[in-house]
C-alpha positions in Angstrom: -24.2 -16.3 30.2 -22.0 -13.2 31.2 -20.2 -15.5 33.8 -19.8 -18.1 31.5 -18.4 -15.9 28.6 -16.3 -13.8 30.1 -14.5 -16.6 31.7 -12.9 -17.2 28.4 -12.8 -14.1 27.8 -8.6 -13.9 28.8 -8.2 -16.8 26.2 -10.1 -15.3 23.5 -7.9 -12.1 23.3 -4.9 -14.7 23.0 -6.9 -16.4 20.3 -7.9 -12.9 18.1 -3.9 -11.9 18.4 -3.2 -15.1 17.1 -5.8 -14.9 13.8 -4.7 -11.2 13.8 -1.0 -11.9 13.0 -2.0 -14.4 11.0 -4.0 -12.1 8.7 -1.2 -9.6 8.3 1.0 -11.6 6.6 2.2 -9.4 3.5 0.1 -6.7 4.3 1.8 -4.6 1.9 2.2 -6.6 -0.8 0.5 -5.3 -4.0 -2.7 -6.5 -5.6 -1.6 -9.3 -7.6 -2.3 -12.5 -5.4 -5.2 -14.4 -6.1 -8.8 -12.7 -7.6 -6.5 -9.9 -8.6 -9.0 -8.4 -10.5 -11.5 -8.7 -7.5 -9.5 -6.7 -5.2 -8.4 -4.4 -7.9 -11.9 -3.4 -8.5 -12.5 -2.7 -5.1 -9.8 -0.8 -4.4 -9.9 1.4 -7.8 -13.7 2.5 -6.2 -12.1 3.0 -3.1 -9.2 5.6 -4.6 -11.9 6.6 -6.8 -14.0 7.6 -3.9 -10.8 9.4 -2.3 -9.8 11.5 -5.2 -13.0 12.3 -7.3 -15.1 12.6 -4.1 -17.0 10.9 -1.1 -20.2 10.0 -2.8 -21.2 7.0 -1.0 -24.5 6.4 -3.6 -22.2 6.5 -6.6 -19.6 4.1 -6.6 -17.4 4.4 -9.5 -14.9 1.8 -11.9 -11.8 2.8 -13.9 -13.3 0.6 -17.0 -15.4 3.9 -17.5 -14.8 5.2 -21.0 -16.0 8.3 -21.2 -18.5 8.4 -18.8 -18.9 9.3 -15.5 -18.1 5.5 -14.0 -20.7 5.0 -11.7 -21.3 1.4 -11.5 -24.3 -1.1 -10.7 -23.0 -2.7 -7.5 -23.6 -4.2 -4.2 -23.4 -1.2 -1.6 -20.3 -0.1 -1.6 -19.4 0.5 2.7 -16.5 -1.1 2.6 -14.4 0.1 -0.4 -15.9 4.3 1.3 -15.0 3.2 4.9 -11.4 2.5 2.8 -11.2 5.5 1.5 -12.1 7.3 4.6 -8.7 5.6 5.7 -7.0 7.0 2.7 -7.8 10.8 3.5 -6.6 10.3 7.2 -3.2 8.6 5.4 -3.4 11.4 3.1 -2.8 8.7 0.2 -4.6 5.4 -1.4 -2.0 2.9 0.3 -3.4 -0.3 -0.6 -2.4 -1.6 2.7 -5.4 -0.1 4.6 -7.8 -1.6 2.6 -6.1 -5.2 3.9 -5.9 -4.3 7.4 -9.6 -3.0 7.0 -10.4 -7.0 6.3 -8.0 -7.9 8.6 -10.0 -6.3 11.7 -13.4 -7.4 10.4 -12.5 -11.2 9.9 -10.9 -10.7 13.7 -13.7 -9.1 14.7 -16.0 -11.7 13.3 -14.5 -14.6 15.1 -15.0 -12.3 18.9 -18.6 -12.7 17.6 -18.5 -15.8 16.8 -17.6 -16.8 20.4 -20.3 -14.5 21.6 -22.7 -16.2 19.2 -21.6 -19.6 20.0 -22.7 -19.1 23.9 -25.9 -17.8 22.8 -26.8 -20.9 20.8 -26.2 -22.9 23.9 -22.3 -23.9 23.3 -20.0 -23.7 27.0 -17.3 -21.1 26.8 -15.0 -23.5 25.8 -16.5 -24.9 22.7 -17.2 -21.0 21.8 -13.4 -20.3 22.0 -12.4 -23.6 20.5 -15.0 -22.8 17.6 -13.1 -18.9 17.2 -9.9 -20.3 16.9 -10.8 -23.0 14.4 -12.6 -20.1 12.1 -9.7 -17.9 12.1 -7.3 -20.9 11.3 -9.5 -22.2 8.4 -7.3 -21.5 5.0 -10.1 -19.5 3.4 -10.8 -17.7 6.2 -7.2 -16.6 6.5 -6.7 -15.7 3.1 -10.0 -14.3 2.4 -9.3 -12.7 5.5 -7.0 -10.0 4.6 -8.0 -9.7 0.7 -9.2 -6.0 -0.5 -12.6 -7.5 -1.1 -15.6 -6.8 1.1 -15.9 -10.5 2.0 -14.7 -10.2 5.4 -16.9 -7.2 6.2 -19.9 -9.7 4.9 -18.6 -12.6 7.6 -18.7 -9.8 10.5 -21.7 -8.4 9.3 -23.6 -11.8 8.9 -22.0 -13.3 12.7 -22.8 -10.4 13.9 -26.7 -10.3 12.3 -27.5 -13.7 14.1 -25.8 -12.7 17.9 -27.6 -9.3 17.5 -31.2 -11.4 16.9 -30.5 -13.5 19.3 -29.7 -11.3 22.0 -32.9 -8.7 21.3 -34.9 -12.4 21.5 -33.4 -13.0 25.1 -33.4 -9.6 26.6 -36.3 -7.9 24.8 -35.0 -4.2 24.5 -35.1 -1.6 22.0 -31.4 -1.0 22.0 -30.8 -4.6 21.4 -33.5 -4.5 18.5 -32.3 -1.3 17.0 -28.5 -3.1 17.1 -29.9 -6.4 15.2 -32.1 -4.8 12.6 -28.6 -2.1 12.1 -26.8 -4.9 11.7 -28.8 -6.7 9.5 -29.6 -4.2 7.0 -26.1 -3.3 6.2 -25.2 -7.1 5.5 -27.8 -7.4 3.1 -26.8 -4.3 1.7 -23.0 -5.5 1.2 -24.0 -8.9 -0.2 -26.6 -9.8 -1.5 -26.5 -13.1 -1.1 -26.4 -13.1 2.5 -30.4 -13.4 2.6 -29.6 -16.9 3.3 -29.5 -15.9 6.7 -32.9 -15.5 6.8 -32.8 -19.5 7.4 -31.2 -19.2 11.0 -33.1 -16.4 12.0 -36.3 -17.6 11.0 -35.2 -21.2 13.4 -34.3 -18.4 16.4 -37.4 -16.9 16.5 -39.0 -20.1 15.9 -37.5 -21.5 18.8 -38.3 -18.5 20.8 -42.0 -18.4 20.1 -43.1 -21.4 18.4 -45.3 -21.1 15.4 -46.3 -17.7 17.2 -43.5 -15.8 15.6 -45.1 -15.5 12.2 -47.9 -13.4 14.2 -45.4 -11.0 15.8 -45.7 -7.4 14.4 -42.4 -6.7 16.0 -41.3 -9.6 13.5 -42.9 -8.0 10.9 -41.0 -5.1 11.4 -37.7 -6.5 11.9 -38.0 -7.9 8.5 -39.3 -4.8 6.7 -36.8 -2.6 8.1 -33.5 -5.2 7.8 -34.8 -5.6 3.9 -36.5 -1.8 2.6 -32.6 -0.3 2.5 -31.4 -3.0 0.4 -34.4 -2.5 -1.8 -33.8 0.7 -2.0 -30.3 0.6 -2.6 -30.8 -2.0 -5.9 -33.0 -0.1 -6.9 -30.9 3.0 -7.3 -28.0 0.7 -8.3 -30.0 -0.1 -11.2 -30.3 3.6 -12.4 -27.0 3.8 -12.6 -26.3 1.2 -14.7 -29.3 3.0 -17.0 -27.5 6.1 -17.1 -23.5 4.7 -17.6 -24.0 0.8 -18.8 -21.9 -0.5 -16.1 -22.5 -3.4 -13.9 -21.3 -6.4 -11.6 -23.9 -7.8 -12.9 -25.8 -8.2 -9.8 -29.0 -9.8 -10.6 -27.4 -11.9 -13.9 -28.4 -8.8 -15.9 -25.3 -9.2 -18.7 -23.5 -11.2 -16.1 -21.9 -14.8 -16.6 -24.7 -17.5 -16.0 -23.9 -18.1 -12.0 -27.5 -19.5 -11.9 -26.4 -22.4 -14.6 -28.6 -25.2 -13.6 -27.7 -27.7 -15.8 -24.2 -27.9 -13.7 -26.5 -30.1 -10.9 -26.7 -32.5 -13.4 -22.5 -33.0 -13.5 -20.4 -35.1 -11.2 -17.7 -32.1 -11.8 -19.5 -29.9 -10.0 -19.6 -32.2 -6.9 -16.2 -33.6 -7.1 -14.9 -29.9 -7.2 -16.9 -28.5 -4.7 -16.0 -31.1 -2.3 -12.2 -31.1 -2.9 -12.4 -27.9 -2.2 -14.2 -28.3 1.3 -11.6 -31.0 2.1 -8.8 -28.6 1.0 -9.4 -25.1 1.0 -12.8 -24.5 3.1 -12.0 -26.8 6.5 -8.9 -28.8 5.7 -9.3 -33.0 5.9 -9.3 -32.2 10.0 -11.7 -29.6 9.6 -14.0 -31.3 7.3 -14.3 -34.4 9.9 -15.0 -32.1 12.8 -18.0 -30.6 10.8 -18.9 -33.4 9.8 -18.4 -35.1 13.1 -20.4 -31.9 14.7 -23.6 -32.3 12.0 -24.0 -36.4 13.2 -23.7 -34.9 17.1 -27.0 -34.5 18.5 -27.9 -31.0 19.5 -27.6 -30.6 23.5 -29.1 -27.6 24.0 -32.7 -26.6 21.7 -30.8 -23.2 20.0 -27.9 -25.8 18.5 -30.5 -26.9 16.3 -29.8 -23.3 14.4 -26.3 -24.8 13.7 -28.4 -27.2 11.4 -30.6 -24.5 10.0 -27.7 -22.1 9.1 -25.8 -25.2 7.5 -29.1 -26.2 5.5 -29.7 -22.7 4.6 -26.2 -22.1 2.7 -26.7 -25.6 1.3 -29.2 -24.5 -1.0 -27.3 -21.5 -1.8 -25.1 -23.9 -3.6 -27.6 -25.0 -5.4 -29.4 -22.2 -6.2 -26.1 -20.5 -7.5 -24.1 -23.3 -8.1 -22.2 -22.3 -11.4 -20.8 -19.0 -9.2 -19.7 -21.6 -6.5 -18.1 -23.3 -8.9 -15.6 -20.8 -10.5 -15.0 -18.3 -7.4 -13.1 -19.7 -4.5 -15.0 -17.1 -2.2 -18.3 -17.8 -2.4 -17.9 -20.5 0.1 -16.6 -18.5 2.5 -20.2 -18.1 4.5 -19.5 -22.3 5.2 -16.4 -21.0 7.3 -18.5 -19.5 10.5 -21.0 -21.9 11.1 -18.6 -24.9 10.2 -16.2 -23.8 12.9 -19.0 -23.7 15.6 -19.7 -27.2 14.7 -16.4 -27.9 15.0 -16.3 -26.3 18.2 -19.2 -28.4 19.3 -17.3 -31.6 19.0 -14.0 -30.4 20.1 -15.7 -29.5 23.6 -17.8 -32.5 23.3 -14.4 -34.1 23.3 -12.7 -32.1 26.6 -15.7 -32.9 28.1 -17.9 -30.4 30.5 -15.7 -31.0 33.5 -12.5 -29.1 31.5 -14.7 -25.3 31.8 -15.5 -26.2 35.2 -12.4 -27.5 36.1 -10.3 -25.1 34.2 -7.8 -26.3 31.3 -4.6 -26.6 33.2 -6.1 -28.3 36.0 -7.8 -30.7 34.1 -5.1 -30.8 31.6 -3.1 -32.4 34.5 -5.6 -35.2 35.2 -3.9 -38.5 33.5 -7.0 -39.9 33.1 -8.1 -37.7 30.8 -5.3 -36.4 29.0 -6.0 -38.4 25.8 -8.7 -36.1 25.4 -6.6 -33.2 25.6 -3.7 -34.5 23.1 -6.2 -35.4 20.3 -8.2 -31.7 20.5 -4.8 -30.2 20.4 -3.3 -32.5 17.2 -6.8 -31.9 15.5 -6.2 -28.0 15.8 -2.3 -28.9 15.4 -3.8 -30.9 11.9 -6.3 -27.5 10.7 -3.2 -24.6 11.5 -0.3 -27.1 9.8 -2.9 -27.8 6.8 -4.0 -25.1 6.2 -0.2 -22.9 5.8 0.4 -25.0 3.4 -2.8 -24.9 1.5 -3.4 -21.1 1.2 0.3 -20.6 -0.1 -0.9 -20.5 -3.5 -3.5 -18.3 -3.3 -0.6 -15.9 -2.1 1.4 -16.4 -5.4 -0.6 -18.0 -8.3 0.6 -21.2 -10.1 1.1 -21.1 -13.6 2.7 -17.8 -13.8 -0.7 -15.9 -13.4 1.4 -14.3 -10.6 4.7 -13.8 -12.7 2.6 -12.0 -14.8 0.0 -9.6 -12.5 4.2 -8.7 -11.2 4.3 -7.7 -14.6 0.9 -5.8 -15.0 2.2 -3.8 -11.6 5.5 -3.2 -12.6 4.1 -1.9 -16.0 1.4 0.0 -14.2 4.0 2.1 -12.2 6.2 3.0 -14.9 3.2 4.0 -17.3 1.6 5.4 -13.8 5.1 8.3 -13.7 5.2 8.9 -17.9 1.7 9.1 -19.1 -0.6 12.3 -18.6 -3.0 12.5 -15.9 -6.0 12.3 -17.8 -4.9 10.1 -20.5 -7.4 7.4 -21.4 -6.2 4.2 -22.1 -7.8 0.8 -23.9 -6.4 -2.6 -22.4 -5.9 -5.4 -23.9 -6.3 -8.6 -21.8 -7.6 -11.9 -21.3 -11.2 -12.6 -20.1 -11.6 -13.4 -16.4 -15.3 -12.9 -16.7 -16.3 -15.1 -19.3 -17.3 -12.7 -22.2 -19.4 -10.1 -19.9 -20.9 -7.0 -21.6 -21.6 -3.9 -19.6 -18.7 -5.6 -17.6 -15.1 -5.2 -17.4 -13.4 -8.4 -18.5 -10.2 -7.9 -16.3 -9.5 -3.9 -15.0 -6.3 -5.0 -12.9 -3.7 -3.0 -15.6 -6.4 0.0 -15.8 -6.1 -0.1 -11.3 -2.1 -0.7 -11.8 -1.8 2.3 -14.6 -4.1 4.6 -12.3 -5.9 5.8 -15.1 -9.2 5.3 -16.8 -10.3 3.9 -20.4 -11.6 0.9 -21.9 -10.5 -3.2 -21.5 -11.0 -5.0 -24.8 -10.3 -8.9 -24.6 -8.2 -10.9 -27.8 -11.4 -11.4 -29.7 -12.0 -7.9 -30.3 -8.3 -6.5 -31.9 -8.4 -5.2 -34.5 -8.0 -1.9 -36.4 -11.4 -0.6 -36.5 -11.8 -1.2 -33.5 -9.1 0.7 -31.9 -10.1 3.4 -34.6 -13.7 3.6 -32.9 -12.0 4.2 -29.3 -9.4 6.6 -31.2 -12.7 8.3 -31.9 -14.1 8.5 -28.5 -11.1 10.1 -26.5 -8.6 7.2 -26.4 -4.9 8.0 -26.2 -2.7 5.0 -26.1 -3.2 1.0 -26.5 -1.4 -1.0 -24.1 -1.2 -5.1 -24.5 1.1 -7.8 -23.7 2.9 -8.9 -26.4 2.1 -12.1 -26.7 -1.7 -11.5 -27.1 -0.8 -9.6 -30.5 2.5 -10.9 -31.8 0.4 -14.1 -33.6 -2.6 -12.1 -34.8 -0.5 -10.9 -37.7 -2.3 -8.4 -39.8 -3.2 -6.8 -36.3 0.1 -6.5 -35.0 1.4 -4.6 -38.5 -1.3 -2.6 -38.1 0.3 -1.5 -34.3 3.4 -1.0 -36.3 2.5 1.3 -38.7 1.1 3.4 -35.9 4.4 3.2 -33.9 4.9 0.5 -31.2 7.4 0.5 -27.9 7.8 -0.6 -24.4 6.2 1.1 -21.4 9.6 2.5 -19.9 11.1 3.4 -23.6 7.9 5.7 -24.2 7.6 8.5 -25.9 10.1 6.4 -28.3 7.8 4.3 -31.2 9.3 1.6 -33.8 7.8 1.3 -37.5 9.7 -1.5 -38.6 10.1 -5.1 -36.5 13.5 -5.9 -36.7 14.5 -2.6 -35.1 12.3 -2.7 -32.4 12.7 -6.8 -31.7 16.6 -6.1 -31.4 15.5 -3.0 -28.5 13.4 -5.5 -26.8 15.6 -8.2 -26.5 18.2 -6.0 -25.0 16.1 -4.9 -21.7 16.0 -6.3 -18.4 13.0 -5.3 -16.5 9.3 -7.2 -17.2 8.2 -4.6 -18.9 9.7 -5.7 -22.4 6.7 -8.0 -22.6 4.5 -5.1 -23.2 3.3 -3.1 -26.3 2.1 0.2 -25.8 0.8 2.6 -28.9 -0.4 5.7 -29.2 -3.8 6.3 -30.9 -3.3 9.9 -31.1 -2.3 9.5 -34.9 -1.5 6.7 -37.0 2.0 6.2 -37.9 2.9 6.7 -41.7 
């Protein structure tokens, strides 16, 4: 197996420079592309963990209030490796936290080639199945996104190699590596217990029905699973003592175990447009499916089935979080580009790794073979720039407007007193979630803390209450308020302006409409008000 990887081991540095490059496209860009408010409550933890200190076990959110902010969540290693990054920078440049993701979904596909040899694919197919991952549209975008998504692919790729090669070789070091590696993946996501699926088919395929008797089995599992345990756990006191969550376990979370969805064609006719579009692309999506019907040559491909299978039911299981976030199919991307590497080799055929590619490349009488793997990986890269580019700027002016929130954010970011607590208003982007902030990308942008209240809940008592608690200032978009009429004269009697005319404040309408009208930057579309005193 070392001979046979490492004789595509020249061509799998081309093909990690390649999905390297690919991920640092606007690498500096701000956080307003798509799940804004994903990646902005990463990365307010991570700055959060740089400037209040490195408490790994307390994680905390900007959408605090008053209290200390430390949030229910999965374990936080990526957002603290981040800010690890932003001492050594001596600043929270956002741009660390992308190439942080960058690396890991690079790194992922190197095991990914490593894992594909150990599940009995030739160093070709491996490499092939590398390539396609890091070209899949998700997986570029997802790829670079300050999210700890791409740490969860690295972690989960590299939990099955590390299995597998303790199974083969038998050594402590090799076991100490998998059950490392393990742990921490279920402590990053949750969800990744799917993975139990391929690992239980390894062993089985190792040991027969045997396994189950192992002790060393036994303790493999006990030890991958007792941090996690412990870690929710402790997560859970936190939201005890604060009231804060992701909502983890669908405590005060949105429904993302909504059965009744299974019972919709929607839910099928979305998923699967977005496996022919976003997940594989149309070429990608016949190559896994192309690689399911190929029969297994080699007894570990059958894992390729399990691992498949395995995620499968995650759909169902959560299928109402598959639905409305993007990223949760992410997991298809790794074992959907092995399959795909399975067919592409299957293709070449075995004489192209003996042979070598140019040599057999220059054999006529196979060169068919070569011309339809390349326009198949020529179909997946060409598909898939085109289909990310909107996750990069959001149709219908979602991103005109997070431009906005950032713009806003800097100029309040400059005026506004350090510890100045602030209430946002904004839509919901987490469908009505107590204990849960409904949207905390203008909180991250502003770099202060405070409260998010969503259109539902304006009104004068309400801001009163907050007013009551420590608030300082309101800050809204205009046209969330503007319509709710006895609200907005209510902002108007306590004095109203725009983020870059503060401390200024208008009483009456007409005055303040004619100011507005008059500016240039984005930032007219924004009311703030202070809640220090009510305006007479």
């Amino acid at each position: 197996m070392q001979t046979k990887g490492a004789k595509g081991a020249f061509y799998l540095y081309i093909v990690l420079a390649l999905g390297l490059a690919l991920r640092l496209v606007n690498l500096q860009d701000p956080l307003i592309d798509k799940q804004a408010w994903r990646q902005t409550d990463t990365a307010a933890i991570a700055r959060n963990f740089y400037e209040e200190g490195y408490s790994l076990f307390y994680p905390r959110v900007d959408w605090r209030g008053t209290t200390p902010g430390y949030v229910e969540t999965n374990f936080p290693l990526y957002p603290f490796v981040v800010a690890l990054l932003y001492a050594a920078a001596e600043g929270p440049y956002e741009w660390l936290g992308r190439l942080v993701a960058a690396l890991c979904s690079t790194a992922a596909a190197a095991l990914l080639y490593w894992l594909g040899l150990r599940l009995g694919l030739g160093w070709l197919g491996a490499l092939l199945a590398a390539l396609i991952y890091l070209l899949f549209p998700m997986s570029i975008y997802y790829g670079r996104t300050f999210m700890p998504e791409a740490l969860m692919i690295l972690l989960s790729v590299g939990s099955l190699w590390a299995f597998a090669r303790w199974i083969d070789s038998g050594r402590r070091w090799d076991f100490a590596l998998a059950v490392l590696l393990a742990a921490l993946c279920f402590l990053v996501k949750i969800p990744t217990l799917y993975l139990g699926f391929p690992l239980v088919a390894l062993a089985w395929l190792r040991w027969g029905w045997r396994f189950a008797f192992k002790p060393v089995l036994w303790l493999y599992l006990v030890l991958a699973l007792a941090p996690a345990v412990l870690w929710y756990w402790h997560a859970s006191l936190l939201f005890e003592e604060t009231g804060l969550t992701f909502g983890i376990w669908n405590r005060y979370g949105y429904d993302k175990w909504d059965r009744s969805l299974l019972f919709t064609a929607d839910f099928y006719v979305t998923l699967l447009e977005r496996f022919w579009h976003s997940v594989y692309t149309p070429a990608g999506a016949i190559l896994v499916l192309a690689g399911l019907a190929l029969a297994p040559s080699q007894r570990r491909e059958w894992t390729l089935w399990v691992w498949m299978g395995g995620l499968v039911l995650y759909v169902f299981v959560v299928p109402e979080g598959n639905r409305r976030l993007h990223y949760y199919q992410l997991p298809f991307a790794p074992v959907g580009a092995l399959l795909a590497g399975r067919v592409l080799e299957a293709i070449i055929g075995a004489d192209a790794a003996a042979a070598g590619w140019c040599r057999f490349a220059r054999n006529w009488a196979h060169y068919w073979r070569v011309v339809l793997v390349c326009t198949l990986i020529v179909g997946v890269a060409a598909y898939s720039a085109w289909a990310v580019r909107p996750y990069y700027a959001q149709p219908n002016n979602w991103h005109n407007y997070y431009q906005s929130c950032h713009l806003v954010g800097r100029i309040l970011d400059a005026k506004l007193p350090q510890d100045a607590l602030l209430v946002i208003g904004d839509e919901d982007e987490n469908t009505g979630v107590p204990h849960r902030s409904q949207s905390p990308t203008l909180l991250y942008y502003c770099h202060r803390k405070g409260w998010q209240i969503t259109p539902d809940e304006f009104a004068p008592d309400r801001l009163d209450s907050l007013a009551a608690e420590g608030a300082d200032y309101f800050l809204v978009a205009a046209g969330f308020v503007v319509e709710n009429e006895s609200f907005w004269q209510d902002l108007l009697r306590r004095g109203v302006t725009i983020p870059s005319a503060h401390p200024r404040q208008w009483h009456d309408e007409a005055g303040f409409r004619r100011f507005v009208t008059r500016q240039p930057r984005q930032d007219r579309h924004f009311i703030l008000v202070s809640l220090a005193s009510r305006g007479e």
